[in-house]
C-alpha positions as a Markdown table, in Angstrom:
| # | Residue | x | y | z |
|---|---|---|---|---|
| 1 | Unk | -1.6 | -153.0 | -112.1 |
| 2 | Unk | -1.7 | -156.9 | -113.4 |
| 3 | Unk | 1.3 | -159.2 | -112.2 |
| 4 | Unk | 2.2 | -162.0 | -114.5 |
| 5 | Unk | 0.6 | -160.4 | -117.4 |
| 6 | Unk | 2.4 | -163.2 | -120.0 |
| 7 | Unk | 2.6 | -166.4 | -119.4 |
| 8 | Unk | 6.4 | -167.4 | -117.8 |
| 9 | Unk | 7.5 | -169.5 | -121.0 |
| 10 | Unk | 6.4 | -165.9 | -123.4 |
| 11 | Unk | 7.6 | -163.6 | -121.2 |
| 12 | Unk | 10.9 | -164.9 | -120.7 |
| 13 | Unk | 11.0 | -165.2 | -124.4 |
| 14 | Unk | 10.3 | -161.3 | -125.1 |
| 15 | Unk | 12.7 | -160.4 | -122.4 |
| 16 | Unk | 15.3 | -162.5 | -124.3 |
| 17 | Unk | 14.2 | -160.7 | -127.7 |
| 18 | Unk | 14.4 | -157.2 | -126.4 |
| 19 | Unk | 18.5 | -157.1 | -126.1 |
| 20 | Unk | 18.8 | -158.1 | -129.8 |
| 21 | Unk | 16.9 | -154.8 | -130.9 |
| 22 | Unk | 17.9 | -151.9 | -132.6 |
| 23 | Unk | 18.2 | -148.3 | -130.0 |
| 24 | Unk | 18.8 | -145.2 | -130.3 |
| 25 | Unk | 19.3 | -142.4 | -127.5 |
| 26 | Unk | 16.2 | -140.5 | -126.3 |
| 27 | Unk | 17.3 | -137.4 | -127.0 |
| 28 | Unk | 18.8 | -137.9 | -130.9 |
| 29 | Unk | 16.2 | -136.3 | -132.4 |
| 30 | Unk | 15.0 | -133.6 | -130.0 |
| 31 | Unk | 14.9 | -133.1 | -126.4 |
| 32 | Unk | 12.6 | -135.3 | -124.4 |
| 33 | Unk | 12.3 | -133.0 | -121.2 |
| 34 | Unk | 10.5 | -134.7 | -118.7 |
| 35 | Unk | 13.8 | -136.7 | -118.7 |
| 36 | Unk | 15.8 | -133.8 | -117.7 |
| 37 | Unk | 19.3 | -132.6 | -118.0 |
| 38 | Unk | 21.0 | -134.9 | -116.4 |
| 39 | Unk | 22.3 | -136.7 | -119.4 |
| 40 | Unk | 21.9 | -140.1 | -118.1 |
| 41 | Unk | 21.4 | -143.0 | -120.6 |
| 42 | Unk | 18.0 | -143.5 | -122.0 |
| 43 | Unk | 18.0 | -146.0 | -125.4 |
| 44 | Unk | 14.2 | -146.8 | -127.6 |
| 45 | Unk | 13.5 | -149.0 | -129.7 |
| 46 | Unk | 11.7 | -148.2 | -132.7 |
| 47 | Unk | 7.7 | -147.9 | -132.6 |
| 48 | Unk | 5.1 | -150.6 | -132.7 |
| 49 | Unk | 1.4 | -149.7 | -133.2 |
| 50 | Unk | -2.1 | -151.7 | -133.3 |
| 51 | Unk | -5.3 | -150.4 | -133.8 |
| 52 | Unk | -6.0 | -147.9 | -136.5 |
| 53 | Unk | -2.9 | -147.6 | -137.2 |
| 54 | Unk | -1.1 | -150.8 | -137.6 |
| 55 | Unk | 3.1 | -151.3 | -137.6 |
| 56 | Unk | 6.0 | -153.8 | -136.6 |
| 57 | Unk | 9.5 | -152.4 | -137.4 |
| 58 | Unk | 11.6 | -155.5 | -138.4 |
| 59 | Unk | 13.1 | -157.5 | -135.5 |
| 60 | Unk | 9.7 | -156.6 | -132.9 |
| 61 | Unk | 7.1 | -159.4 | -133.7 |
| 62 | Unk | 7.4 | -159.9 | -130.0 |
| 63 | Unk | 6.7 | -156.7 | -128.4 |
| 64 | Unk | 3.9 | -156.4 | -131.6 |
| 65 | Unk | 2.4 | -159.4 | -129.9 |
| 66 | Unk | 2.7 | -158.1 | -126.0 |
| 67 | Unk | 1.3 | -154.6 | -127.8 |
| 68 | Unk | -1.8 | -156.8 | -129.2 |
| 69 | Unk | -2.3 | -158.6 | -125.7 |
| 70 | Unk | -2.8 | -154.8 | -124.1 |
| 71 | Unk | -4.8 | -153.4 | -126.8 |
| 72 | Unk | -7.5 | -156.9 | -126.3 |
| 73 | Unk | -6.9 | -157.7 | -123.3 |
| 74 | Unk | -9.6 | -160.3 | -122.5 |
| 75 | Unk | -12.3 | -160.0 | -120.1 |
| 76 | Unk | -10.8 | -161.0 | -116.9 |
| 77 | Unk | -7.7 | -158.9 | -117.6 |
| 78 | Unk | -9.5 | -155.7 | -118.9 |
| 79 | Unk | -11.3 | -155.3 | -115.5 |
| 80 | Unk | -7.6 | -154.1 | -114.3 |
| 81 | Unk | -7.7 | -151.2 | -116.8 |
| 82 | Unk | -9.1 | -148.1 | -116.0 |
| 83 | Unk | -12.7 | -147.7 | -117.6 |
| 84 | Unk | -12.5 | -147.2 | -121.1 |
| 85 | Unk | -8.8 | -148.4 | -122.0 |
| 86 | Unk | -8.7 | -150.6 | -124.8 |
| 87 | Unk | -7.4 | -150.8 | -128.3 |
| 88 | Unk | -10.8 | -150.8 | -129.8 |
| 89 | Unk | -10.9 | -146.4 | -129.3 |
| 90 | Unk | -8.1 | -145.9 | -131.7 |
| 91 | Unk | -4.7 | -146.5 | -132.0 |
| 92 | Unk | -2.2 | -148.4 | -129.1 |
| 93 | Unk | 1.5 | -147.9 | -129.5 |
| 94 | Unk | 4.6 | -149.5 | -128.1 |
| 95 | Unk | 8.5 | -149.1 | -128.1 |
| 96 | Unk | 11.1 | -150.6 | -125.4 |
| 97 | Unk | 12.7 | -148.1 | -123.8 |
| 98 | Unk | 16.6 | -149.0 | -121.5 |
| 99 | Unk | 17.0 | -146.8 | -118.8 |
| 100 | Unk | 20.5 | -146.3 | -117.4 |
| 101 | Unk | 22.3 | -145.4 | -113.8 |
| 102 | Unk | 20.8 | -141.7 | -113.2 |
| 103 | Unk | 18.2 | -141.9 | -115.7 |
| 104 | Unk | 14.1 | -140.9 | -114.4 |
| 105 | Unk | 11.3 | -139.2 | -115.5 |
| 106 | Unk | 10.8 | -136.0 | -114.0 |
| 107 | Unk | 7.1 | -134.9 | -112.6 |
| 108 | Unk | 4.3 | -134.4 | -115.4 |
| 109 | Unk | 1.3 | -135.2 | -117.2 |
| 110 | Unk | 0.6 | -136.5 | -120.2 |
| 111 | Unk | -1.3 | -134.6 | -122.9 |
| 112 | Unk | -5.0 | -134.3 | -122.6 |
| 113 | Unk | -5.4 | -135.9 | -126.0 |
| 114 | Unk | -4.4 | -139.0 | -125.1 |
| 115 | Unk | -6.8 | -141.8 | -123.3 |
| 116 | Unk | -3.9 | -143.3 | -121.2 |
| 117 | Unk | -0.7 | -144.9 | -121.3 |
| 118 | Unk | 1.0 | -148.1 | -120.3 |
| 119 | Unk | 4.2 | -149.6 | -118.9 |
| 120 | Unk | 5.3 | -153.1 | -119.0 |
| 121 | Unk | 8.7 | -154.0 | -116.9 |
| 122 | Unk | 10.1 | -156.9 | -119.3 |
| 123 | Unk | 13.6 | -156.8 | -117.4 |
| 124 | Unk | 14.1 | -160.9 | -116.5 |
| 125 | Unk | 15.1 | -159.5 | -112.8 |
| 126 | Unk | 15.5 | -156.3 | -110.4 |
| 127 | Unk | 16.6 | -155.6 | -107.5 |
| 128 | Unk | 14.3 | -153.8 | -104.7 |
| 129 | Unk | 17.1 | -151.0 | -104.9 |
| 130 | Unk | 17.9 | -150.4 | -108.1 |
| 131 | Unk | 15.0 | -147.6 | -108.4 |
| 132 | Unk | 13.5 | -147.0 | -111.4 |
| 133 | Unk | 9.9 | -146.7 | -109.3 |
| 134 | Unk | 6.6 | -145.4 | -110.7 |
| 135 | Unk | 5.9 | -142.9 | -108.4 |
| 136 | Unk | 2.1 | -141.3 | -108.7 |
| 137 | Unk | 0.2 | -138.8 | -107.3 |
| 138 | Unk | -1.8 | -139.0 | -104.4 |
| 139 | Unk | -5.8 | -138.0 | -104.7 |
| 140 | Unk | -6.2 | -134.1 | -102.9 |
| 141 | Unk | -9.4 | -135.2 | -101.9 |
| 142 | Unk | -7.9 | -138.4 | -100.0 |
| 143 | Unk | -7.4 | -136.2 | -97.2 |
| 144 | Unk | -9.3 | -135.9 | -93.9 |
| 145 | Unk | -10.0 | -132.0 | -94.2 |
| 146 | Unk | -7.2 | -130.8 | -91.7 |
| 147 | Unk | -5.1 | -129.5 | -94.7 |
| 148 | Unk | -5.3 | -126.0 | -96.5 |
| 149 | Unk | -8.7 | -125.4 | -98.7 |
| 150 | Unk | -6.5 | -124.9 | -101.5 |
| 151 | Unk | -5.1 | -128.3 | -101.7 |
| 152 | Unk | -8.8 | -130.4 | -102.1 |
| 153 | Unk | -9.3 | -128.2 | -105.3 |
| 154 | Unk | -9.9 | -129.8 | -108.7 |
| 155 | Unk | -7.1 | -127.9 | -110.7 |
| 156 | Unk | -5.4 | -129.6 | -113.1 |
| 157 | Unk | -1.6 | -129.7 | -112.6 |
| 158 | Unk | -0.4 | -127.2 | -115.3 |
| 159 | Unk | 1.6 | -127.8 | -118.8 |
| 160 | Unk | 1.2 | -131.7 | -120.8 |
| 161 | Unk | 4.2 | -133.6 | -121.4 |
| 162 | Unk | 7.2 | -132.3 | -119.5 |
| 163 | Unk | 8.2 | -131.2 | -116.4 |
| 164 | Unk | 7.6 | -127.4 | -114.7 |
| 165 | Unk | 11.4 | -127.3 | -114.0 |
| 166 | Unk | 10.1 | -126.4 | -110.0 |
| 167 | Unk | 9.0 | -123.0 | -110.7 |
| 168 | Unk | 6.1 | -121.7 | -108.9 |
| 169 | Unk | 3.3 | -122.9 | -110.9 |
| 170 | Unk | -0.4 | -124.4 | -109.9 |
| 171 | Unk | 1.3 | -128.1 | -110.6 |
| 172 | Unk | 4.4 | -127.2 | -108.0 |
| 173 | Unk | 2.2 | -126.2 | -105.1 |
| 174 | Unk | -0.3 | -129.0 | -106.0 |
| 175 | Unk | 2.3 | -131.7 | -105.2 |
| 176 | Unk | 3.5 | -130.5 | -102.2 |
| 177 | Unk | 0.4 | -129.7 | -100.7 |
| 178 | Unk | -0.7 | -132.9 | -101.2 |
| 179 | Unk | 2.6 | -134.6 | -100.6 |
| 180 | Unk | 1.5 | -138.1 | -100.8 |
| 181 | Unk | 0.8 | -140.8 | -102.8 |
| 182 | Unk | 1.8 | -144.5 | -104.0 |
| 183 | Unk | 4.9 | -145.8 | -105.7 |
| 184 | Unk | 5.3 | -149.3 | -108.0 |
| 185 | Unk | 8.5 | -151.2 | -108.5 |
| 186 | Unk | 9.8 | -152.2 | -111.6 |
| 187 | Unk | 8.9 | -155.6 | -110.9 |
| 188 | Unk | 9.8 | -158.2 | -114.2 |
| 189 | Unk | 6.1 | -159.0 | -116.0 |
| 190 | Unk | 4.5 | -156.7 | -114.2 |
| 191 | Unk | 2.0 | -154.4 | -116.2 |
| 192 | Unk | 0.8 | -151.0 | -115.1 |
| 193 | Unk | -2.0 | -148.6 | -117.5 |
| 194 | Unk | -2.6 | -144.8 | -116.3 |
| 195 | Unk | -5.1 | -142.3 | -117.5 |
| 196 | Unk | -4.1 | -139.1 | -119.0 |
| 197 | Unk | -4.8 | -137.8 | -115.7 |
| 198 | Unk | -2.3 | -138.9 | -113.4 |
| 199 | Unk | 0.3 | -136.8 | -112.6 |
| 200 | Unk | 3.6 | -139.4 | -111.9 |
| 201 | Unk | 7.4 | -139.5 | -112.9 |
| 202 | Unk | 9.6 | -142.5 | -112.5 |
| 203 | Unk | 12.6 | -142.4 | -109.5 |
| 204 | Unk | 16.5 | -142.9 | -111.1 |
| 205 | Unk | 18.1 | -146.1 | -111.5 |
| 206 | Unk | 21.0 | -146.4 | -108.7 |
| 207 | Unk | 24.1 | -147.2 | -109.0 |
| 208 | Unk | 23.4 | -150.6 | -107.5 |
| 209 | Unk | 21.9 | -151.5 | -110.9 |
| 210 | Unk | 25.5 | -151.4 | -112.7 |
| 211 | Unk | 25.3 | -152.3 | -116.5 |
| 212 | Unk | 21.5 | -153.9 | -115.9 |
| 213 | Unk | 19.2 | -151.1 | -117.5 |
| 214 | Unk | 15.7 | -150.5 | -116.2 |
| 215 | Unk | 13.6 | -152.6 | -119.2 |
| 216 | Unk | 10.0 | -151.8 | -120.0 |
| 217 | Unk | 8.0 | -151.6 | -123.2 |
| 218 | Unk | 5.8 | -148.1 | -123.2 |
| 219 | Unk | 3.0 | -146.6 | -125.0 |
| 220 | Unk | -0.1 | -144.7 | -125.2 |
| 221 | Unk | -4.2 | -145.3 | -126.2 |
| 222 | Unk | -4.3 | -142.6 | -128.6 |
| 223 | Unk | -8.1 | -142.0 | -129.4 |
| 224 | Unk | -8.5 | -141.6 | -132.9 |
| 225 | Unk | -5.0 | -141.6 | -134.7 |
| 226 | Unk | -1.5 | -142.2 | -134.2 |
| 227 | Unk | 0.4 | -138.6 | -134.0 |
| 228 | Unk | 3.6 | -138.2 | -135.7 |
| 229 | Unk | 5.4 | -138.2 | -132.1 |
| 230 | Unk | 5.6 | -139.4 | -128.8 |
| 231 | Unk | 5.5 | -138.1 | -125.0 |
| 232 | Unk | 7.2 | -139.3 | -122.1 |
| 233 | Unk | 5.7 | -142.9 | -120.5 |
| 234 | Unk | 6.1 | -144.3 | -117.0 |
């Protein structure tokens, strides 16, 4: 997690940018499921990509240019990122995605073919109860060895991309025998990369947020190329 990842004068500027863009809903193509059923508002931009693969829809030179800060972040600022995220392995994407009253990410993981993925709250404000948190899992092996043997093992939560809909898989039993971990707020300029690893989903904007949607620009570090479609991101 790096606070004040732009510059106040450049952020302020993208977050200005970002309402004049072109969305469309989440689900007008096909259904994104870790968002659920719930039909809440959920708007993206088109896609941005740097790296191998290299694209600015028209309108996004901005969020191109927050893209290309993440993909090369410096020196200081890459000691933030988990070991081995940078845009030098492949291909780093971005789109902005507006996230309504009711809208979340369910629990899941993202697929194994992908090096990690990013969020960037871009938002100019929000309140500390508006939701929209990053919630992640805690690590089983964080515990003190009073819990069941079963929750310190090294299983992988099961099924990329998408939630388990709370049947009685390994991933349902994982999370609540561990039943801990850390949450992030949607805090403006605030940047936050993940492994493919992490098992996380993102709390629902309240209705204490009215009309103001929950603002961040997402993508992944895809490895070698850019696929011809997305996951879910923080």
């Amino acid at each position: 997690m790096i606070d004040d990842f732009l510059p106040e004068e450049e952020f302020l500027s993208l977050a200005s940018s970002i309402q004049f863009l072109n969305y469309r809903p989440m689900h007008s193509k096909e259904w994104v499921k870790a968002y659920g059923m719930s039909g809440a508002p959920v708007m993206q931009s088109e896609l941005v990509a740097r790296g191998q693969t290299n694209s600015t829809p028209h309108g996004m030179g901005r969020v191109g240019a927050l893209v290309e800060r993440i993909a090369d972040p410096g020196e200081t600022l890459a000691g933030g990122y988990p070991q081995g995220l940078t845009g030098g392995h492949g291909t780093l994407t971005g789109r902005t995605v507006l996230s309504g009253v009711g809208a979340g990410l369910d629990w899941h993981s993202d697929a194994e073919s992908l090096l990690g993925a990013y969020v960037f709250y871009g938002h100019p404000r929000w309140g500390s109860s508006w939701g929209g948190e990053l919630l992640v899992l805690g690590d089983a092996e964080a515990d003190d060895g009073s819990r069941p043997t079963r929750t310190r093992e090294r299983a992988r939560p099961s099924g990329d991309v998408g939630p388990d809909f709370g049947f009685d898989t390994a991933a349902e039993r994982r999370r609540n025998d561990i039943g801990h971990g850390l949450y992030v707020s949607a805090r403006p300029n605030r940047l936050v990369v993940l492994t493919s690893q992490i098992h996380h989903r993102v709390t629902p904007v309240t209705p204490s947020a009215g009309d103001r949607p929950r603002t961040a620009v997402v993508g992944f570090f895809h490895p070698r190329r850019q696929p011809s479609s997305e996951v879910p991101a923080p």
